[in-house]
Each structure stands twice: as structure tokens, then as C-alpha cells.
C-alpha positions as a printed Julia matrix, in Angstrom:
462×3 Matrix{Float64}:
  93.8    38.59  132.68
  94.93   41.9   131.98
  97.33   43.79  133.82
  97.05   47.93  134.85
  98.66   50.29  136.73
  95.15   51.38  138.43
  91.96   50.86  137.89
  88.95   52.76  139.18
  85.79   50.99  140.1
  82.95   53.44  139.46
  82.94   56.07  136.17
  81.17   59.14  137.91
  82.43   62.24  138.41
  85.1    61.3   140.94
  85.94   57.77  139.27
  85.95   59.18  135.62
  87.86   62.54  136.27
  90.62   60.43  137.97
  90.46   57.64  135.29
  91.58   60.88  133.0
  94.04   62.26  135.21
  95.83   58.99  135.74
  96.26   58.37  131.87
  97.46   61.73  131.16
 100.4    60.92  134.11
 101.48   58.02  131.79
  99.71   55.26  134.27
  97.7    52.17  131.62
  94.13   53.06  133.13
  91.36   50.88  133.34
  87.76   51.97  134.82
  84.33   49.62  135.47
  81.25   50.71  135.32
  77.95   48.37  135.3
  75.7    51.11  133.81
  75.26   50.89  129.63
  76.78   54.68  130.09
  79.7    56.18  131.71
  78.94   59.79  134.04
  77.53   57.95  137.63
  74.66   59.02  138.97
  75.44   62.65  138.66
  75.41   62.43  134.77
  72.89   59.7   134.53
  70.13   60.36  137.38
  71.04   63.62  139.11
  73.21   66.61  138.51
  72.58   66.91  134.98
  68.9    65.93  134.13
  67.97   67.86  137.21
  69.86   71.12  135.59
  67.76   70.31  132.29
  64.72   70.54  134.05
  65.22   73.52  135.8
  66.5    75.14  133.12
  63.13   74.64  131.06
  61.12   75.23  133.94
  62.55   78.31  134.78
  62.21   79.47  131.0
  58.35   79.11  131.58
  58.29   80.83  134.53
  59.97   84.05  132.94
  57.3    83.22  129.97
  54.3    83.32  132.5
  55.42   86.2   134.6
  58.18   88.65  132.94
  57.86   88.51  129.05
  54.89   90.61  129.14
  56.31   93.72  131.12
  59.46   93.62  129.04
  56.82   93.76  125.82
  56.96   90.34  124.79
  53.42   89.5   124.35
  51.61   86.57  123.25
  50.04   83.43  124.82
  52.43   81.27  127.46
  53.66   78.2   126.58
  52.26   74.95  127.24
  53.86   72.04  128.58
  54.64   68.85  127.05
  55.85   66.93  129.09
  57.1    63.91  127.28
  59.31   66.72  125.14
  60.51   68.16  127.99
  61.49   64.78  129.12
  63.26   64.2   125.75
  65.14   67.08  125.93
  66.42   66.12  129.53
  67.63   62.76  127.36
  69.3    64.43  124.83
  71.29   66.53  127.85
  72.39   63.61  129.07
  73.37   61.09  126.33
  75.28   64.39  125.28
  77.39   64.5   128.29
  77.71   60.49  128.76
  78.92   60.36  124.85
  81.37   63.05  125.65
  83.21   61.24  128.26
  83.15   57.96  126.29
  84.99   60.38  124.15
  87.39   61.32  126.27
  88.08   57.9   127.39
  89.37   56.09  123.74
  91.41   59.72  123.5
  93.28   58.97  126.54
  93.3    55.24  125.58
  91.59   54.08  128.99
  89.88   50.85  129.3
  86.16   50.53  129.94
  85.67   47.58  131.99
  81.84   46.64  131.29
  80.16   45.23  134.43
  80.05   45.27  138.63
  83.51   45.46  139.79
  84.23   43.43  143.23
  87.89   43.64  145.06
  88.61   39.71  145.66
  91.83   40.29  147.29
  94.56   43.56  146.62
  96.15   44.13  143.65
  92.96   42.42  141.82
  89.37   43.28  140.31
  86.91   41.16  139.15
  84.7    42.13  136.77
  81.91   39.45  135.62
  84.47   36.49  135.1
  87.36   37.78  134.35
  89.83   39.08  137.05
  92.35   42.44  136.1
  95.18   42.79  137.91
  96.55   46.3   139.13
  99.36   47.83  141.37
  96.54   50.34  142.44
  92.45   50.59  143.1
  90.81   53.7   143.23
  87.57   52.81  144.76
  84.72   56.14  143.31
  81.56   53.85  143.83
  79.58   56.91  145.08
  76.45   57.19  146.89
  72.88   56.28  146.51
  69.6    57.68  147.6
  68.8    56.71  151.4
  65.38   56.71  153.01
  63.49   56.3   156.33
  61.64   53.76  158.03
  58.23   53.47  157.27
  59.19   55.03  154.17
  59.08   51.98  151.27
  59.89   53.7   147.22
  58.91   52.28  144.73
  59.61   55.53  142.19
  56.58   55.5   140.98
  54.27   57.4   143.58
  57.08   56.87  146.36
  60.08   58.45  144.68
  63.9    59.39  144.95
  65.5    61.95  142.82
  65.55   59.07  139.92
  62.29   58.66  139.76
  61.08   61.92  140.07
  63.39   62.39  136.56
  61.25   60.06  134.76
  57.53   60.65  136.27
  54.4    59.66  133.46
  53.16   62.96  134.05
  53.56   66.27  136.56
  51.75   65.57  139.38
  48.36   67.65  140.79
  49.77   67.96  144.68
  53.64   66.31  145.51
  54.54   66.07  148.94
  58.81   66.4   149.61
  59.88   64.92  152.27
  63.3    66.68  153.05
  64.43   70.07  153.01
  67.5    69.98  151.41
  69.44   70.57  148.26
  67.48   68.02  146.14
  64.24   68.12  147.72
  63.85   72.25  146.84
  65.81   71.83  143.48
  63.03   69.22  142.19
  60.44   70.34  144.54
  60.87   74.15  142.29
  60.91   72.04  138.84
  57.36   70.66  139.57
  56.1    73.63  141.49
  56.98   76.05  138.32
  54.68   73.39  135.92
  52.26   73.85  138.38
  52.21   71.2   140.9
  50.8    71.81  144.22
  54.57   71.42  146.09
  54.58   70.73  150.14
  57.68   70.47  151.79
  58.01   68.79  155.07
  61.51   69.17  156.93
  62.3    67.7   160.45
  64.37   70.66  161.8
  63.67   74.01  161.76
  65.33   75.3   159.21
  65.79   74.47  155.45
  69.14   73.66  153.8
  70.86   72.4   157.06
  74.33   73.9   158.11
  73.85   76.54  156.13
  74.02   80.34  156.98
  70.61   81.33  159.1
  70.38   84.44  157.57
  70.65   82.97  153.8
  68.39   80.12  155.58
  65.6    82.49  156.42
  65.95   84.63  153.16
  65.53   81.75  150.97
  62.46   80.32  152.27
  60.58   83.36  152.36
  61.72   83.81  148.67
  60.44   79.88  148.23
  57.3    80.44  149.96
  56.23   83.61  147.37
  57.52   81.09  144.45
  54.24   79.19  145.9
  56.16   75.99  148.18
  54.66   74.95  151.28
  56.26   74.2   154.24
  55.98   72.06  157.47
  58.83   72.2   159.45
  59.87   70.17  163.26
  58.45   67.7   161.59
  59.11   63.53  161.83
  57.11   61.51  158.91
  56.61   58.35  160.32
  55.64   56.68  157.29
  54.18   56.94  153.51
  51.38   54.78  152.18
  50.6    54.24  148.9
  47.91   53.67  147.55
  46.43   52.85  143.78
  47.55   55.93  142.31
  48.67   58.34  145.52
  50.14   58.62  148.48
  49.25   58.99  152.21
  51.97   60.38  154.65
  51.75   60.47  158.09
  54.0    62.77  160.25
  54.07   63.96  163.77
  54.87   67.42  164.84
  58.14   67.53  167.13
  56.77   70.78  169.02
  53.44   69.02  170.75
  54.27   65.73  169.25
  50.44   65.78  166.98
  50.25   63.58  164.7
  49.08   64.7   160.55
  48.33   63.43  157.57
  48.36   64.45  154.0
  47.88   63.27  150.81
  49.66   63.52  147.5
  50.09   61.99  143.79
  53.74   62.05  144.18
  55.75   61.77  147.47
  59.7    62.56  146.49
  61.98   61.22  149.59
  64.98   63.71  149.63
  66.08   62.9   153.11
  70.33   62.34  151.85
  72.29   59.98  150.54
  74.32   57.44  151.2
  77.61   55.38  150.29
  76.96   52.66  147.93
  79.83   49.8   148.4
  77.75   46.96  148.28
  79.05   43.6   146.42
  83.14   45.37  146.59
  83.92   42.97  149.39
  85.06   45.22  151.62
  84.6    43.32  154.64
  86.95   40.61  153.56
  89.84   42.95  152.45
  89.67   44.41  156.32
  88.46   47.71  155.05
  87.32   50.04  157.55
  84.65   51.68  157.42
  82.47   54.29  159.36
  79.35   53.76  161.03
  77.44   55.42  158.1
  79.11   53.18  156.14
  81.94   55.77  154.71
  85.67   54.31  153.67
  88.07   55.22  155.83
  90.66   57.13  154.36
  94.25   58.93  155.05
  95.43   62.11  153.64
  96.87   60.48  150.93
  93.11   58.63  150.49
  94.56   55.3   151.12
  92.56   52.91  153.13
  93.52   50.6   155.59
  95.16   48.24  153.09
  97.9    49.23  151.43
  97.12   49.94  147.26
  93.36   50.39  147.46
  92.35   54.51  147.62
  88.61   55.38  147.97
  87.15   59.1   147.0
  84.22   61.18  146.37
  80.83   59.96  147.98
  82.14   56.45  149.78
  83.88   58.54  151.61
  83.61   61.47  154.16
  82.95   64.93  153.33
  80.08   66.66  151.51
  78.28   64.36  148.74
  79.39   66.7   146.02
  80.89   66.09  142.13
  83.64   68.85  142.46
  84.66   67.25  145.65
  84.76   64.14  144.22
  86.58   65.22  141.09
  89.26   67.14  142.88
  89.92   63.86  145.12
  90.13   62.17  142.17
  92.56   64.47  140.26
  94.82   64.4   143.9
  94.74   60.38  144.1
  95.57   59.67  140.47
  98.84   62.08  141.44
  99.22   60.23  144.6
  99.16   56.89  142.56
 101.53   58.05  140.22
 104.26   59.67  142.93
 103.18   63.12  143.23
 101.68   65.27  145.78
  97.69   65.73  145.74
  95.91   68.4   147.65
  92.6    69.09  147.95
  91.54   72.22  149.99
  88.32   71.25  151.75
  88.11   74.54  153.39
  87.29   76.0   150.07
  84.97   73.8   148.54
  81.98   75.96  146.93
  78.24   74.88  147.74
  75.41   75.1   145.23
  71.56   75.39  145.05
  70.44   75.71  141.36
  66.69   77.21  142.32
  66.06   80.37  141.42
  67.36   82.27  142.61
  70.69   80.21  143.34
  71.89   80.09  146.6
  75.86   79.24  146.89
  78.54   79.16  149.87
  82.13   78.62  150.55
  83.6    78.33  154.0
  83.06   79.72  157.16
  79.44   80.41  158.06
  78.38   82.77  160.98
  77.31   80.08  162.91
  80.66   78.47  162.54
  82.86   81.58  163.38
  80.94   82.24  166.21
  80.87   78.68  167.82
  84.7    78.8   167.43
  84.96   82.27  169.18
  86.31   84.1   166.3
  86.18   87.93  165.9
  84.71   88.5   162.53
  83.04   91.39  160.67
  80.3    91.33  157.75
  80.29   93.01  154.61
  76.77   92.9   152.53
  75.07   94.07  149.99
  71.57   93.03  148.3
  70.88   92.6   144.9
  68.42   95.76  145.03
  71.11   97.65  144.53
  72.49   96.28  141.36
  71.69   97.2   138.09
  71.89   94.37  136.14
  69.69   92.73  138.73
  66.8    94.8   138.59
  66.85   95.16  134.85
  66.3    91.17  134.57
  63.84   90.84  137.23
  66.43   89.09  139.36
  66.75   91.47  142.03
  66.38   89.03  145.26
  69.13   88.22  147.57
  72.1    89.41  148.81
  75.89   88.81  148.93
  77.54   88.46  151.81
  81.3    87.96  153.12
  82.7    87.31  156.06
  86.68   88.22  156.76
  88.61   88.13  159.84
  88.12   91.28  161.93
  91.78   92.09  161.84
  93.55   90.85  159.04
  90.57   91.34  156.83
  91.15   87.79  155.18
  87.92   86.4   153.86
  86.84   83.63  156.3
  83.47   82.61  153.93
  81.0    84.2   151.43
  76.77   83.44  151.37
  75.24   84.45  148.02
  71.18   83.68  147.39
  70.3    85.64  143.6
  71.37   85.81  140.2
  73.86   83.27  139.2
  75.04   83.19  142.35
  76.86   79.45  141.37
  79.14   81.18  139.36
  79.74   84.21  140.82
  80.26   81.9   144.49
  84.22   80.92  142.53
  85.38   84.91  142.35
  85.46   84.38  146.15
  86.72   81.09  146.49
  89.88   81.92  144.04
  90.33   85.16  146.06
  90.51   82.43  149.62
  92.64   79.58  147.69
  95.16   83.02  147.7
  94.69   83.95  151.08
  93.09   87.46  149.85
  91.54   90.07  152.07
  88.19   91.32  151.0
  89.68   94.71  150.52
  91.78   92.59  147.48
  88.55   92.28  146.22
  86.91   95.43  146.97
  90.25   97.39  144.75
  89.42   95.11  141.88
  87.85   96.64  139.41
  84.36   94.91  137.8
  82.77   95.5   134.54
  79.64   96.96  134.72
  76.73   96.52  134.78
  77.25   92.96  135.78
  76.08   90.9   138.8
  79.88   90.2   140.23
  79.7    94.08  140.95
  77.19   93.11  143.98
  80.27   91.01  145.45
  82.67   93.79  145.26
  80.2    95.62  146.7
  80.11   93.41  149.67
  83.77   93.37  150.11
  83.73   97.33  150.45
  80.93   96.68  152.59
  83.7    94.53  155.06
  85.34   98.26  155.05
  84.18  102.22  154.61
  80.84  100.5   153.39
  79.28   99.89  149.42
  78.65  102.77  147.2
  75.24  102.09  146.08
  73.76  101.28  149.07
């Protein structure tokens, strides 16, 4: 039986990112992890391979439709599939191999296995049972589905098995407008899959801001995606080698069918805390099955913390990693802080669509006076030279203290240029901070200065 100051059940990038943090405060850190590789799902089966694939795809998409009008002539590139799938592997075992890495460097203990809590202050992994004055429970989420909806990720698929498909499908049917759903639902569409996207509300990528909303799925819809939105699928059928599903329009309640080689179910996630033995310990829980937490992200029993996905907030890896940088410092008598109010959003289509805070929506359901600076990527230099000229930044700031309340940005690496923005709001920075801040040029960051002089006299090239 070996003896720690905390171990972490679950190696993602919550549970792995704290495992670090905790070692470098002097604590004798042990983390389990069942997979044969450290990284979660996010290294593993999502955020990663996903990135790999759109990053190829996207490459061949500039091949078929910009090299030639910037003189780069020559015959497109075909795809093969299986090396584009062994490229995705190399991404990843580079990235899993790296935190092993990091790991014997900060001498923390991989405990192989499924890690269960029998009572506090213990963790059993296979047959052996650790003992430690703290758990740090980073278990994260898995994909959920609906009913009538069985997967079997072959022609029924989550996000994992639409990684590892035999082949790009003719027609794929997405059930599930959000981040996911589009991100792989552009990967196959751009090798030339027939992609149909069927949503239940009205609007793609929910809570986020209707105008970026609208201005994204018109910019989706001339990439070639289909959509059928206010729409309920009742259930998916497959069948030798495709699928069947059935849905019912919410507006005159008529019920469709359509048929496709792949259906990808994209409809969220959920916690995963099965076999931890939560129950027992008195954990509480939420009704979607979240662990209740307190601001320190202790649960309802004293020594056990839970972050990232198990628990509430948006399923995201920087969330998760800045919980668990603020509970190893809780664990070791320190003060974590996590600021959820700026915690940046991204879509990695293209173009890429990010947020941070406030959204119109939001300011104006909470009756605040707010003003809106903009400016679209037309405008922008840079943009137009690399055929990236769709979108817009926008900002919203407090109509009169100027303080930036939120930003919405949908073109050219909008991901990055979303944290310019959320520094300036971790400082409490009006957008005219911004706006008198000088930007090399020609870059795309100029289009967010832009929009911060837009929040005042208005942009200059515009």
C-alpha cells in the first residue's frame, strides 16, 4: 500500500495538468489512468486527432480552390486515407509520449488501471489500495446520445468513431449542431462527403451570439453543409452497411427520413463517474449527473475535490486545466482562482469562430446598457491577401465605463486572436485600452483593434 499526498483519478487534461501542478508544490503525486496512454479523451479521441484532421483537410481545400489563383499550379492532391489516418496517430502518440515525459520529470506516479474511491483517504486501483490525504477526482466526460439512437461506431458513430472510420463516407448525416458535430461534420465535407446536419433548435452552436450564429451558417452552407433545423430525430437504424434516420419536424410536427453511410451523434456529452463509488461515499451529485462542488472544488466529503468535465461548467480542456492548476494549490494550502467569466470558447472550422464572455443576448436579458464595436475581416489586409477574408470581430463594453463586457470573432485564427481580449478583461481594460495599442501590421489582430475603435469615434478602414 503506498501512501500520497493526492492522487488524481483520471490523466486528461484537467487530471494530468493538476497531477503536474501538485508535484511542482512539493506534494508526492500519484495519478490512475486505465487507458495504455496518458492525455484523456481530449488527447486520445478528441481535441487533438480532431485538430489533425482538420488541419489536413483544410490543406486540401486551399489545394483545390486557392493554389491556382496565387500561381501554384498543378494537379490537386488525392486522398489517402489510411495516411491521413496515420498521421492523426503520429499527432497523438506525440502528445501522449510528451506527458509521460513530463510525468517521470516531476517524479509522479502512474497508477495503471480503473481507479474506484472505497472509502476517503483511499483508492483502489485493480488490487491494490493507495492511501492519500487528498483525491482529486478529473474522470471527465463521455459522449451521450438519444433514445432511439443505439452507436455502434461503425455506421452509428460518436466523435471516436468518426476518428477511426474504414473509409470517408459517400453521404454522413450529423445529428447535432454543435461544436463537434460542425468540426467533424467540415473534416468529411472538405474530402468530399455529402455532409447533412440536423439540429433540434433553431440555431447552430447554442448560446452563442445570434449574429455570429447566423454568419457562420451561411459561411457553412457555401462550404457545401446541409442543414435541417427544429428538428427531433426520433431514431437511427442501421442497416448492413448504412443508416436510416427518422426525424420529425418541430414546426408542423412531419415526420422525415434520410439515409446515410455514416450517422455521427454529436448531441453533448456527459460526466463519466461510473465504477468511483460515489454513491457510497455520500457524494452529491446533480441531476445530470455532475459532482457537486464548493469554491474551493471540494465535494460533500471532506478530502475528495472533483474538476473539469464531472463537474459543472462548460465541457472544455482549459477549463478543466485551470481547475486543476487552482485545486492542486487548494490541496497544498494556497489560494486557487479560476475566472469563469473569462473562459475563451473555440470552433476550429474554418473559418474559426471564438468567444469570451458576455454575449448580446446575455447583456440584454440582464438589462445592461451596452454598445458594439465591429469590424469585418473585409477590411483587413492580411485577410484578403490569404483568401481568409470572412467574418467579423466584434466587442462588446459597457456603455459607460467602456470596460469590455465580451468579444465574438468568426475568421482567420480567430482561436488565437479570441486571448488578446480575454487578457485585456482578466485586467479589467476598456476597449479604448485596446484601441491605443498599437498592432503590427499587416496582421489579423489589427481587425480587433479595429473593433475596439469601433466601441468609440469608429475603425479607420471601414
Amino acid at each position: 500500500m503506498a501512501e500520497y499526498d493526492v492522487i488524481i483519478i483520471g490523466s486528461g487534461p484537467g487530471g494530468y495538468v493538476c497531477a503536474i501542478r501538485c508535484a511542482q508544490l512539493g506534494l508526492k503525486t500519484a495519478c490512475v489512468e486505465g487507458r495504455e496512454t496518458l492525455g484523456g479523451t481530449c488527447l486520445n479521441v478528441g481535441c487533438i486527432p480532431s485538430k489533425a484532421l482538420l488541419h489536413a483537410s483544410h490543406q486540401l481545400h486551399e489545394a483545390e480552390h486557392n493554389f491556382a489563383k496565387m500561381g501554384l499550379k498543378g494537379k490537386s492532391p488525392s486522398v489517402d486515407w489510411k495516411q491521413m489516418l496515420a498521421y492523426k496517430t503520429e499527432v497523438i502518440e506525440g502528445n501522449t509520449k510528451g506527458i509521460e515525459f513530463l510525468f517521470k520529470k516531476n517524479k509522479i506516479d502512474w497508477l495503471k488501471g480503473w481507479g474506484s474511491i472505497p472509502e476517503a483517504g483511499k483508492v483502489k486501483v485493480g488490487d491494490e489500495t493507495h492511501t492519500a490525504k487528498n483525491i482529486i477526482i478529473a474522470s471527465g466526460s463521455e459522449a451521450s446520445s438519444l433514445p432511439g439512437v443505439e452507436v455502434d461506431e461503425k455506421v452509428v458513430v460518436t466523435s471516436t468513431g468518426a476518428l477511426e472510420l474504414g473509409k470517408v463516407p459517400k453521404k454522413m448525416v450529423v445529428i447535432g449542431a454543435g461544436v463537434i458535430g460542425l468540426e467533424l461534420g467540415s473534416v468529411y465535407s472538405r474530402l468530399g462527403a455529402e455532409v447533412t446536419v440536423i439540429e433540434y433548435l433553431d440555431a447552430i452552436t447554442p448560446g452563442m451570439d445570434g449574429e455570429v450564429q447566423k454568419a457562420f451558417q451561411r459561411i457553412l452552407k457555401k462550404q457545401g453543409l446541409k442543414f435541417i433545423m427544429g428538428a427531433a430525430v426520433q431514431k437511427t437504424e442501421a442497416l448492413k452497411t448504412k443508416a436510416k434516420v427518422s426525424y420529425k419536424l418541430r414546426k408542423d410536427d412531419s415526420e422525415h427520413e434520410i439515409d446515410a453511410d455514416v450517422v455521427l451523434v454529436a448531441t453533448g456529452r456527459r460526466p463519466y463517474t461510473e465504477g468511483l463509488g460515489l454513491d457510497a461515499l455520500g457524494i452529491e451529485t446533480s441531476k445530470g449527473g455532475q459532482i457537486k462542488v464548493g469554491k474551493d472544488w471540494q465535494t460533500s466529503v471532506n478530502g475528495i475535490y472533483a474538476i473539469g468535465d464531472c463537474i459543472d461548467g462548460p465541457m472544455l480542456a482549459h477549463k478543466a486545466e485551470d481547475e486543476g492548476m487552482a485545486a492542486a494549490e487548494q490541496v497544498a494550502g494556497k489560494h486557487g482562482h479560476v475566472n469563469y467569466g473569462v473562459i475563451p470558447g473555440v470552433i476550429y472550422t474554418h473559418p474559426e469562430v471564438a468567444n469570451v464572455g458576455e454575449t448580446e443576448e446575455t447583456l440584454k436579458e440582464a438589462g445592461r446598457a451596452y454598445k458594439v464595436g465591429k469590424f469585418m475581416f473585409m477590411g483587413n489586409g492580411r485577410a484578403k491577401a490569404n483568401f481568409a477574408a470572412d467574418g467579423f470581430v466584434k466587442i462588446l463594453a459597457d456603455k459607460e465605463t467602456d470596460r469590455i463586457l465580451g468579444a465574438h470573432i468568426i475568421g482567420p485564427s480567430a482561436g488565437d486572436l479570441i486571448h488578446e481580449i480575454c487578457v485585456a478583461m482578466e485586467f479589467g481594460a476598456a476597449a479604448e485600452d485596446l484601441a491605443l495599442t498599437c498592432h503590427a501590421h499587416p496582421t489579423y489582430s489589427e481587425a480587433v483593434r479595429e473593433a475596439a475603435l469601433a466601441c468609440g469615434d469608429g475603425p479607420i478602414h471601414s
